[in-house]
PDBQT receptor file of N, H, CA, C and O in Angstrom, charges set to zero:
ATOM      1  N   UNK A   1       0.822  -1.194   0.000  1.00  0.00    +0.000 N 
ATOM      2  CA  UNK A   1       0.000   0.000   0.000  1.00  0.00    +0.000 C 
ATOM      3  C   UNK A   1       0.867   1.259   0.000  1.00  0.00    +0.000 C 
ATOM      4  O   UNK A   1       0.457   2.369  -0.340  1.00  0.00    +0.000 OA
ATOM      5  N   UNK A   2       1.835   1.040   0.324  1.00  0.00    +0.000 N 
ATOM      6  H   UNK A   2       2.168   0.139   0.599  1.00  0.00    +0.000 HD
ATOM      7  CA  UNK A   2       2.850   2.159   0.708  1.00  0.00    +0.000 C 
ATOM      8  C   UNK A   2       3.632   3.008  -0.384  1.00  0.00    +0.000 C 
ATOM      9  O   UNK A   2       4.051   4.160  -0.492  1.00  0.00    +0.000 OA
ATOM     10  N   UNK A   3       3.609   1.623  -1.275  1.00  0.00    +0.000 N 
ATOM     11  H   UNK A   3       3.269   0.687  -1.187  1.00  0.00    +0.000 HD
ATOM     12  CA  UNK A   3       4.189   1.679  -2.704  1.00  0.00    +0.000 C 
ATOM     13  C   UNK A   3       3.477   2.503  -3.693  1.00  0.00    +0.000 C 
ATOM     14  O   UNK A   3       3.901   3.453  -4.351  1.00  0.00    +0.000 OA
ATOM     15  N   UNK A   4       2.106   1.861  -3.667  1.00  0.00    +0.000 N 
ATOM     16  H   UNK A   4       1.762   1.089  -3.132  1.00  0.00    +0.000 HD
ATOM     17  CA  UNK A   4       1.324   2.871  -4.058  1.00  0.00    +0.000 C 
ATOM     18  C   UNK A   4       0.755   4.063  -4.412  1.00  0.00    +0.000 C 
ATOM     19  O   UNK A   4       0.176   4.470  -5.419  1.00  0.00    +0.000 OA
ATOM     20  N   UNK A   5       1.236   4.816  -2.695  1.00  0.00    +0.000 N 
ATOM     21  H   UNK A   5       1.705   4.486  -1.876  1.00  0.00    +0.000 HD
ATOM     22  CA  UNK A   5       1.200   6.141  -2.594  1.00  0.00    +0.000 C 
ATOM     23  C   UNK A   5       2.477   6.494  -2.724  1.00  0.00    +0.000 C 
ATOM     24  O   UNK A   5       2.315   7.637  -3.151  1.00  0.00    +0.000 OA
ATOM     25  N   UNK A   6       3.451   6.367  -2.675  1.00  0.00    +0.000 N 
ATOM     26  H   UNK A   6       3.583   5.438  -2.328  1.00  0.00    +0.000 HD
ATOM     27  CA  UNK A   6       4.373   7.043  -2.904  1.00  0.00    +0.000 C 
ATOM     28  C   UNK A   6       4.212   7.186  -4.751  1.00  0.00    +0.000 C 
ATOM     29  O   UNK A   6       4.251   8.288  -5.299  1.00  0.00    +0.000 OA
ATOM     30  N   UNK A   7       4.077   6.212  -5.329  1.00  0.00    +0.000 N 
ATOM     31  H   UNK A   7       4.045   5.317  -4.884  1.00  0.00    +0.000 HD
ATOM     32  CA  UNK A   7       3.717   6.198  -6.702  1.00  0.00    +0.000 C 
ATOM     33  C   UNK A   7       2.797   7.399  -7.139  1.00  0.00    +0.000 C 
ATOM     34  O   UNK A   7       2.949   8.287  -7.978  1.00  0.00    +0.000 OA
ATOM     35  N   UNK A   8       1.893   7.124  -6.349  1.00  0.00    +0.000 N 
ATOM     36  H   UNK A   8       1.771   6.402  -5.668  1.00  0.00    +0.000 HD
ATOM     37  CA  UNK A   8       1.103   8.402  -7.223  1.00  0.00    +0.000 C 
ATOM     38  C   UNK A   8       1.704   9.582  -6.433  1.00  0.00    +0.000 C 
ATOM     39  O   UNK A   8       1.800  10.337  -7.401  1.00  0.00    +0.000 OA
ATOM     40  N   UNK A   9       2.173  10.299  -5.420  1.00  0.00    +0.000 N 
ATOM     41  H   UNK A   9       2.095   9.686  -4.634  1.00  0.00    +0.000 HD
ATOM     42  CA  UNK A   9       2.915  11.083  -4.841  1.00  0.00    +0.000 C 
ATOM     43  C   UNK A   9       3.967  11.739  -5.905  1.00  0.00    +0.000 C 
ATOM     44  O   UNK A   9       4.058  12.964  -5.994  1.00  0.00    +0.000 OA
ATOM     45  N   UNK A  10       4.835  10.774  -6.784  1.00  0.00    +0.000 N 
ATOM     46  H   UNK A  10       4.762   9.779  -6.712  1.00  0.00    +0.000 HD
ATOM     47  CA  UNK A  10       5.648  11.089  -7.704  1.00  0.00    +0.000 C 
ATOM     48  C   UNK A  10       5.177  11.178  -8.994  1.00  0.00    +0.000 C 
ATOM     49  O   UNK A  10       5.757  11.915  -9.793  1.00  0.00    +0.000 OA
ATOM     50  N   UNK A  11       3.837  10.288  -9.439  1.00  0.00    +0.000 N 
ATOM     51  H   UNK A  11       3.366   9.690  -8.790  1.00  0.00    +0.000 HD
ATOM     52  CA  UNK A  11       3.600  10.630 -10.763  1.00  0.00    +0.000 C 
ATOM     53  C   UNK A  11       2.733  12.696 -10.808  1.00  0.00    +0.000 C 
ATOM     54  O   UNK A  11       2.817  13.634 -11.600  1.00  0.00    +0.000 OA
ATOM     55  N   UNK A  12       2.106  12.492  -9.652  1.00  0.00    +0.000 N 
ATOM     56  H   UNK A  12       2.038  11.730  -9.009  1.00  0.00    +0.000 HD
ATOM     57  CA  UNK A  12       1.660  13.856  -9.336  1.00  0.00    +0.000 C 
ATOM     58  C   UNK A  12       2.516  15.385  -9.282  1.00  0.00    +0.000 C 
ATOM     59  O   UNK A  12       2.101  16.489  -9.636  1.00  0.00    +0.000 OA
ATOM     60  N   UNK A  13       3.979  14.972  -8.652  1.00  0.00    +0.000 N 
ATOM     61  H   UNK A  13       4.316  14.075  -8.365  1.00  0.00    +0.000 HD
ATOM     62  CA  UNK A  13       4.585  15.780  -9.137  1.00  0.00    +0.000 C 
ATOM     63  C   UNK A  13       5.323  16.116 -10.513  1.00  0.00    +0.000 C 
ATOM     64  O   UNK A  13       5.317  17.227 -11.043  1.00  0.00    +0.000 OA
ATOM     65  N   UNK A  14       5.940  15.012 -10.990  1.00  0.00    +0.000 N 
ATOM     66  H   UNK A  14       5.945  14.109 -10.560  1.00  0.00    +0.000 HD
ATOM     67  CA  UNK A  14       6.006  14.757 -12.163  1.00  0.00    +0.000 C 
ATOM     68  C   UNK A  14       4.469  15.674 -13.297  1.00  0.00    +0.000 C 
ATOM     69  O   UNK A  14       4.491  16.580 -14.129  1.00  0.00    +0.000 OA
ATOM     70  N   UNK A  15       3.770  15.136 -12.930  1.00  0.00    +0.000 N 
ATOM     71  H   UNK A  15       3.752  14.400 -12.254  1.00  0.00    +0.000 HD
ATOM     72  CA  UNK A  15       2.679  15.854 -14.103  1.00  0.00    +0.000 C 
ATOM     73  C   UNK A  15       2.853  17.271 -13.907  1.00  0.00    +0.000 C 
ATOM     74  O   UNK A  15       2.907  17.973 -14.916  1.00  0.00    +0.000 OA
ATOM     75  N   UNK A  16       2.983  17.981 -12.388  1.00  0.00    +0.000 N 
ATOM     76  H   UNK A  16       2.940  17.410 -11.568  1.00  0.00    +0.000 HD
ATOM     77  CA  UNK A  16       3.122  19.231 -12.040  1.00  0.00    +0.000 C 
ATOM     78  C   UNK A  16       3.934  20.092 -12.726  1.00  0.00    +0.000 C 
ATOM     79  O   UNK A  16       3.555  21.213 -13.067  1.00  0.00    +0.000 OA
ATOM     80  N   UNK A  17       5.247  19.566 -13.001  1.00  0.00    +0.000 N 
ATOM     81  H   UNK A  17       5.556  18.655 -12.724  1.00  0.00    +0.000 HD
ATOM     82  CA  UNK A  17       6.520  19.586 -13.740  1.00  0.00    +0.000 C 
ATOM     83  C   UNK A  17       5.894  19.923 -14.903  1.00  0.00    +0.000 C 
ATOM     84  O   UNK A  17       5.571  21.103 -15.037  1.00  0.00    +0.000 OA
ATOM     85  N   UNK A  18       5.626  19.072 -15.856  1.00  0.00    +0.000 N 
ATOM     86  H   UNK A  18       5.888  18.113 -15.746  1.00  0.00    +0.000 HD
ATOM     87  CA  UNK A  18       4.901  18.936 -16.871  1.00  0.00    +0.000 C 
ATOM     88  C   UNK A  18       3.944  19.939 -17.224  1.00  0.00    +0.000 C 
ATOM     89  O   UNK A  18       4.426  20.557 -18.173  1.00  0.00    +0.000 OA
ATOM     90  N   UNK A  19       3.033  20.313 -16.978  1.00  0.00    +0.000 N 
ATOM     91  H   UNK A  19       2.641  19.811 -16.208  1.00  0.00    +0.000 HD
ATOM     92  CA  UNK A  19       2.037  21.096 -17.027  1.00  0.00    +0.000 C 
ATOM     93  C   UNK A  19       2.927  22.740 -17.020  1.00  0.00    +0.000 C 
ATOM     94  O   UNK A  19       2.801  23.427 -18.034  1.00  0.00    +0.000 OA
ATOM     95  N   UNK A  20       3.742  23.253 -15.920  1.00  0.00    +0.000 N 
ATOM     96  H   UNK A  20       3.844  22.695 -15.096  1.00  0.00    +0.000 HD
ATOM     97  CA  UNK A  20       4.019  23.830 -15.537  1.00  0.00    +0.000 C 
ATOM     98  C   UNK A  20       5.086  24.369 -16.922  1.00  0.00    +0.000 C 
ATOM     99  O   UNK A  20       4.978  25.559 -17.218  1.00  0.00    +0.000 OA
ATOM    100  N   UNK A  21       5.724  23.823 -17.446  1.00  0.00    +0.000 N 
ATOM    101  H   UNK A  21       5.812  22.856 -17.205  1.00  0.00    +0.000 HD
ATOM    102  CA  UNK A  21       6.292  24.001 -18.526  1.00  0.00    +0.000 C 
ATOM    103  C   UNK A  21       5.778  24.267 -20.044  1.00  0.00    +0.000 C 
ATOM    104  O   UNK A  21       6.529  24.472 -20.998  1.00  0.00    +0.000 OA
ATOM    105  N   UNK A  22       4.135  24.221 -20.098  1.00  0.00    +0.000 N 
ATOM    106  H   UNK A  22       3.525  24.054 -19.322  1.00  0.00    +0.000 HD
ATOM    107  CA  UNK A  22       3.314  24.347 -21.013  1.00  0.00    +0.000 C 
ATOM    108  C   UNK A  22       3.358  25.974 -21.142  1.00  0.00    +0.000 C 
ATOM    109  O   UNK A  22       2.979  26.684 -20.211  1.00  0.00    +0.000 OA
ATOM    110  N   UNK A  23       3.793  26.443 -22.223  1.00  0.00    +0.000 N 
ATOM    111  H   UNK A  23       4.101  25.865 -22.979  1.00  0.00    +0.000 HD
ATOM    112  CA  UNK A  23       3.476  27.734 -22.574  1.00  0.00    +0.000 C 
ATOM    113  C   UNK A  23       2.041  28.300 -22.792  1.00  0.00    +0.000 C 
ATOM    114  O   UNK A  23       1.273  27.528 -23.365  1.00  0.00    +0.000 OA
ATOM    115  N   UNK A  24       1.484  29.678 -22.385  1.00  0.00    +0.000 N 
ATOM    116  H   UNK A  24       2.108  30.306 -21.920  1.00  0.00    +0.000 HD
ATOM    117  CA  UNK A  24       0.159  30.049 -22.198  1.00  0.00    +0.000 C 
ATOM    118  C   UNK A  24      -0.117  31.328 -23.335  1.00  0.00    +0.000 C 
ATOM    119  O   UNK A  24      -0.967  32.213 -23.238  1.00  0.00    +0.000 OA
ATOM    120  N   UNK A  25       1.043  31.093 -24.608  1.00  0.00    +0.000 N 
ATOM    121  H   UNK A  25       1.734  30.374 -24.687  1.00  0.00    +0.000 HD
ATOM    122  CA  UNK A  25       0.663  31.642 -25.613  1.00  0.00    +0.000 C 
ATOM    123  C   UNK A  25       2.030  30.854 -26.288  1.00  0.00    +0.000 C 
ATOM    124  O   UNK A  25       3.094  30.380 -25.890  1.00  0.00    +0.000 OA
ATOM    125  N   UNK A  26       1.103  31.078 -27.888  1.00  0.00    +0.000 N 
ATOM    126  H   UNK A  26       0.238  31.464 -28.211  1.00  0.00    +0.000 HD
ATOM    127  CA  UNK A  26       1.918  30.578 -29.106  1.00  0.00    +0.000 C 
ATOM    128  C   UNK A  26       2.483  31.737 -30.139  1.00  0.00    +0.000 C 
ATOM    129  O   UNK A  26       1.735  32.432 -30.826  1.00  0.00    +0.000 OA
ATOM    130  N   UNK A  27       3.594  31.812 -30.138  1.00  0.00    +0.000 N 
ATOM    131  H   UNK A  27       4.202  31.247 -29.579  1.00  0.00    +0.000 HD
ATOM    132  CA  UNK A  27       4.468  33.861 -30.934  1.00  0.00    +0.000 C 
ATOM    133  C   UNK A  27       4.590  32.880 -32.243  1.00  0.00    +0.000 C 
ATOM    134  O   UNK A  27       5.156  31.793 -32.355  1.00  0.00    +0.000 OA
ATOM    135  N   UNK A  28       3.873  33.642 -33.166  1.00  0.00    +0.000 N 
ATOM    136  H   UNK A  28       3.414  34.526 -33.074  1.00  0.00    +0.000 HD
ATOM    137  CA  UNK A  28       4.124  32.984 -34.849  1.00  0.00    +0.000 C 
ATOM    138  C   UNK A  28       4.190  34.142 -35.597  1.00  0.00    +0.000 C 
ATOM    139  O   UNK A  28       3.352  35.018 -35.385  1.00  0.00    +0.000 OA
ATOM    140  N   UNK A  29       5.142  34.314 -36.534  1.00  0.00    +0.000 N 
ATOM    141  H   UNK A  29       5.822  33.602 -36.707  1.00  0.00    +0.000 HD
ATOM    142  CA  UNK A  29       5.177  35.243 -37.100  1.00  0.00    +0.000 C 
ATOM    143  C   UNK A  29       5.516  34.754 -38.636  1.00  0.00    +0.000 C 
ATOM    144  O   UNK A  29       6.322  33.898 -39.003  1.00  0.00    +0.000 OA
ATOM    145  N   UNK A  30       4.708  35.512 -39.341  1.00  0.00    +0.000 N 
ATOM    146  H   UNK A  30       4.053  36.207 -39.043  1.00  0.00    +0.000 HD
ATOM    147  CA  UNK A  30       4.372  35.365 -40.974  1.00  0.00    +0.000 C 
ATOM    148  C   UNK A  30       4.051  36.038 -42.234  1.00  0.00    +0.000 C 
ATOM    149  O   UNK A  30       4.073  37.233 -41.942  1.00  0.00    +0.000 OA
ATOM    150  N   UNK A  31       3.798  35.937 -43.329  1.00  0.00    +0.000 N 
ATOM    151  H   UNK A  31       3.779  34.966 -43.566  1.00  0.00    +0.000 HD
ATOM    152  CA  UNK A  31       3.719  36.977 -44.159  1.00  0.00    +0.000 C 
ATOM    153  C   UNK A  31       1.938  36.858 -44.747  1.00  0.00    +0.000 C 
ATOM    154  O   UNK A  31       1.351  35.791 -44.923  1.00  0.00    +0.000 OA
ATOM    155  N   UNK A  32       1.471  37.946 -44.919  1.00  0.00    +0.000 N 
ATOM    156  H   UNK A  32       1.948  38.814 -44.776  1.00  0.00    +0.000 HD
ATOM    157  CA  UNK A  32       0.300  37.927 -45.322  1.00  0.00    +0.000 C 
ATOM    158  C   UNK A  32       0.241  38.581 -46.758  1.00  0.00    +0.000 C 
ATOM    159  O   UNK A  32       0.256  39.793 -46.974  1.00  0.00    +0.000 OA
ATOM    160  N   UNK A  33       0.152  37.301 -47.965  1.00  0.00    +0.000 N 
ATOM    161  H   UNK A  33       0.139  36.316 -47.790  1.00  0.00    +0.000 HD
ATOM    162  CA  UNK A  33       0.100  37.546 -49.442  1.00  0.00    +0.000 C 
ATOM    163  C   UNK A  33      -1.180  37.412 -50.187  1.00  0.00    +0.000 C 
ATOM    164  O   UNK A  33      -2.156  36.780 -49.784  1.00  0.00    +0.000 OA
ATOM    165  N   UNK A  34      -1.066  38.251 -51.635  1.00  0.00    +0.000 N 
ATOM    166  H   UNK A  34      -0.273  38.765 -51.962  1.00  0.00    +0.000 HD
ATOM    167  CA  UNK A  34      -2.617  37.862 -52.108  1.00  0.00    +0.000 C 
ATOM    168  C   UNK A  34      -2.234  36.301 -52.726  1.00  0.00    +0.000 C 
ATOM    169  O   UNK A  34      -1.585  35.397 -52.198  1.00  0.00    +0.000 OA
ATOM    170  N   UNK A  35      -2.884  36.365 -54.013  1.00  0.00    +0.000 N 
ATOM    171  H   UNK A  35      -3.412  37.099 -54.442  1.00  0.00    +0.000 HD
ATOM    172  CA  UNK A  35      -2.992  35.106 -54.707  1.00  0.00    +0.000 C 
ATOM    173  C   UNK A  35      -1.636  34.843 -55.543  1.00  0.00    +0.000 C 
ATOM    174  O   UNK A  35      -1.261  33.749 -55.965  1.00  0.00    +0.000 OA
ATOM    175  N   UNK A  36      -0.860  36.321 -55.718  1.00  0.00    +0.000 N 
ATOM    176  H   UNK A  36      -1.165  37.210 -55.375  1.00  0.00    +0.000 HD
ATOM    177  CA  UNK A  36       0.119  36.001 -56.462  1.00  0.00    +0.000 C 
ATOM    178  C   UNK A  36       1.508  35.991 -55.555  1.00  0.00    +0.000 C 
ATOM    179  O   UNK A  36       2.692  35.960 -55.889  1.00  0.00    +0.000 OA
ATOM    180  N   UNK A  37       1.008  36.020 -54.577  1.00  0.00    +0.000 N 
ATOM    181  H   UNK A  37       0.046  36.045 -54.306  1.00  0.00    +0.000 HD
ATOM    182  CA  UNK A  37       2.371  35.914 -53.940  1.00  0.00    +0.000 C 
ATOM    183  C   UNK A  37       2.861  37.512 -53.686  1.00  0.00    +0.000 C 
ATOM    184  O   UNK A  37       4.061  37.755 -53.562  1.00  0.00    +0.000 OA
ATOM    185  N   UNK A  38       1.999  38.422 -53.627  1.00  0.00    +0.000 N 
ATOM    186  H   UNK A  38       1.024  38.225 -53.728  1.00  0.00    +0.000 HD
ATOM    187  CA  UNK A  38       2.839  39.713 -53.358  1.00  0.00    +0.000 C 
ATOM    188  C   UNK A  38       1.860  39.835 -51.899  1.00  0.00    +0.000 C 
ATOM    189  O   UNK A  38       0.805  39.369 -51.466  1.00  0.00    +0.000 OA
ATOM    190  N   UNK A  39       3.076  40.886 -51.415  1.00  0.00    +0.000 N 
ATOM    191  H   UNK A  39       3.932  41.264 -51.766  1.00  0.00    +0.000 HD
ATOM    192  CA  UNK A  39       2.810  41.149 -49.657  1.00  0.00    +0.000 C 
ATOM    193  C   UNK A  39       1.590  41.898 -49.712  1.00  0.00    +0.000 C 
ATOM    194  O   UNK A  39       1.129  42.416 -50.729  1.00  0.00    +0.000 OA
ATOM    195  N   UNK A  40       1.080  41.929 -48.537  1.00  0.00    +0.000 N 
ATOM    196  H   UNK A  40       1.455  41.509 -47.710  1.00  0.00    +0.000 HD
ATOM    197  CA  UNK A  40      -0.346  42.648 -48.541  1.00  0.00    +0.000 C 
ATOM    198  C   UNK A  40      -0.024  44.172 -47.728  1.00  0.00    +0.000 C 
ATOM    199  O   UNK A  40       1.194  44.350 -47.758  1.00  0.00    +0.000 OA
ATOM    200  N   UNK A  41      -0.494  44.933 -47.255  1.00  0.00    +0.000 N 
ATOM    201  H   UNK A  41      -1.483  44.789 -47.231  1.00  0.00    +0.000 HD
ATOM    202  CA  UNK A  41      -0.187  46.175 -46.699  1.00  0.00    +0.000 C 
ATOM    203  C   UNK A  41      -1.626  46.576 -46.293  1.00  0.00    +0.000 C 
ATOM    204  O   UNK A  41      -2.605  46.525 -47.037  1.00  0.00    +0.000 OA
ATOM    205  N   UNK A  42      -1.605  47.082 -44.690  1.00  0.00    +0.000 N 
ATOM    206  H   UNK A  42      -0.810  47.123 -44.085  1.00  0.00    +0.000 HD
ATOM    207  CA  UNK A  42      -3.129  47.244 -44.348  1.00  0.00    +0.000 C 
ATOM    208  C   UNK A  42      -3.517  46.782 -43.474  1.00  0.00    +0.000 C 
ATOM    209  O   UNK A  42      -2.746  45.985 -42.940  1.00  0.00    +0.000 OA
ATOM    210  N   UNK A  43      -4.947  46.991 -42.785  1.00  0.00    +0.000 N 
ATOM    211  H   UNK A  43      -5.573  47.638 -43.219  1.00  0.00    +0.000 HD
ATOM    212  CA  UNK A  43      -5.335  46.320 -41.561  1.00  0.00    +0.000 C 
ATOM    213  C   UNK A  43      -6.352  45.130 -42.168  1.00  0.00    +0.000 C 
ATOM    214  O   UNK A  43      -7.097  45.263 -43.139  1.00  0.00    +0.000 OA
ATOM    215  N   UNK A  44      -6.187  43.926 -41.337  1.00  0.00    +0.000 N 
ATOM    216  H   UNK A  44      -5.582  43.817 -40.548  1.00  0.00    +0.000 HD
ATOM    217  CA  UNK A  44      -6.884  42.962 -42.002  1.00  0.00    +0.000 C 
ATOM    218  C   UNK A  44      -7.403  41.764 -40.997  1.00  0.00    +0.000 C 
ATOM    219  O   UNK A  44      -6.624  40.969 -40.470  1.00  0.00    +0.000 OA
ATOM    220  N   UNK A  45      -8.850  41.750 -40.805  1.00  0.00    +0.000 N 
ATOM    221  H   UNK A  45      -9.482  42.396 -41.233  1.00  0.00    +0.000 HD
ATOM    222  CA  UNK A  45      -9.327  41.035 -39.779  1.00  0.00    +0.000 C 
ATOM    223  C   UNK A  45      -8.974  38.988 -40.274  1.00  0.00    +0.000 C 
ATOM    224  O   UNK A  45      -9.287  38.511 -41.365  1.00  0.00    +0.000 OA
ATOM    225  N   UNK A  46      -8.328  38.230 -39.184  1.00  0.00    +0.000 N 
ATOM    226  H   UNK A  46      -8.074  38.617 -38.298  1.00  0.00    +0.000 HD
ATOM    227  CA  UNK A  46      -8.038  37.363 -39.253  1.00  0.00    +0.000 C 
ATOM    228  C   UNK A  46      -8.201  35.860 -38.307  1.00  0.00    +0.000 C 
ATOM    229  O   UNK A  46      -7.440  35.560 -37.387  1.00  0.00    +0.000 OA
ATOM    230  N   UNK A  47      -9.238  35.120 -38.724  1.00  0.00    +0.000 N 
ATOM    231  H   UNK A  47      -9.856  35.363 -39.472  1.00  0.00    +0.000 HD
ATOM    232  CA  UNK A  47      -9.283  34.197 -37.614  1.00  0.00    +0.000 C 
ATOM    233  C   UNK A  47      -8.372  33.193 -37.568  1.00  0.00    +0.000 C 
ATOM    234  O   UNK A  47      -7.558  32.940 -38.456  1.00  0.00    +0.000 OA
ATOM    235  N   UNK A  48      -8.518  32.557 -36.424  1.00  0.00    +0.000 N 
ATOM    236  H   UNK A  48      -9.179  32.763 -35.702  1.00  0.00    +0.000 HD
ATOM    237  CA  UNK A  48      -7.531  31.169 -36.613  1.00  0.00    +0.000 C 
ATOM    238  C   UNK A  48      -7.626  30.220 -35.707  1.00  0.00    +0.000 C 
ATOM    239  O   UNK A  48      -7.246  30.521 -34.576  1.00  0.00    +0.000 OA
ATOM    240  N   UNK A  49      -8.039  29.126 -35.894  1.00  0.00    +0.000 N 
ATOM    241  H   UNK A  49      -8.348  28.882 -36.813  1.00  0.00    +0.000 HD
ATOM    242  CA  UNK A  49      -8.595  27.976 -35.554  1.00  0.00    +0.000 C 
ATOM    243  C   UNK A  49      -7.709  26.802 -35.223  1.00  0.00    +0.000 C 
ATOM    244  O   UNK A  49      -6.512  26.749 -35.507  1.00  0.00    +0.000 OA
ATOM    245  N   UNK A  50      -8.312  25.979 -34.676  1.00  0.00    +0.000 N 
ATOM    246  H   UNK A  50      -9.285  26.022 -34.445  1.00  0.00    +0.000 HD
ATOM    247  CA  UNK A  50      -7.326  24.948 -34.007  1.00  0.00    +0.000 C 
ATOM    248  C   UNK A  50      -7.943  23.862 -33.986  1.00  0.00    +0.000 C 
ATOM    249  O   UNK A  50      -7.410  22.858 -33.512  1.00  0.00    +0.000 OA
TER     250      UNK A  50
């Protein structure tokens, strides 16, 4: 029984670890072109999905 708890004792911190290292934003940076491949210039509403 002892084994047990110490087991989950360590997988618990372990996940803590884990979690804790998860970043709480994603920095992407990119170019916004028309159809031919030239840059766009301007304000431009943009969704983005996951």
């Amino acid at each position: 029984m002892k084994k047990k708890a110490v087991l989950i004792v360590v997988l618990a911190v372990s996940l803590s670890e884990l979690w804790a290292n998860v970043p709480n934003l994603v920095d992407y940076q990119g170019r916004l072109t028309d159809d031919s491949e030239n840059p766009l210039d301007g304000s431009y509403s943009i969704t983005f999905s996951i």
